[in-house]
C-alpha angles and dihedrals in degrees: 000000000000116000106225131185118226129186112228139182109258091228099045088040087056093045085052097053092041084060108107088212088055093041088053100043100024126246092275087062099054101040083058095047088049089058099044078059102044083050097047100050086036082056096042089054092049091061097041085055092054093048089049089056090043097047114014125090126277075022125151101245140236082304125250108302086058093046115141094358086096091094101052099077125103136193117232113268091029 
């Protein structure tokens, strides 16, 4: 791991120490775990966005190499 220095607010530094969860795990591993998180959501957000492009309406497409292909489909039974 990389040590890093961060500049951080007092209050919001003091709130953060008087946390239980903080006291227990330490202030490195929360701040990791805050910024899986921030990634991940960041990641998940990312992907919702392309299939928003793919599938929604007014949406790009499939792409190119897809185009006019989006009608030939069929649901089973049909």
């Amino acid at each position: 791991m990389k040590p890093i220095q961060i500049m951080m607010d007092e209050e919001m530094l003091n709130e953060l120490d008087a946390d239980e969860e903080v006291r227990r795990l330490g202030r490195s591993a929360v701040f990791r775990k805050i910024v899986a998180d921030y990634i991940e959501k960041r990641h998940r957000a990312a992907i919702s966005n392309l299939y928003r492009q793919a599938y929604g309406k007014n949406g790009g497409g499939l792409g190119k190499e897809f185009e006019g292909w989006e009608s030939e489909g069929q649901w089973p039974g049909e």
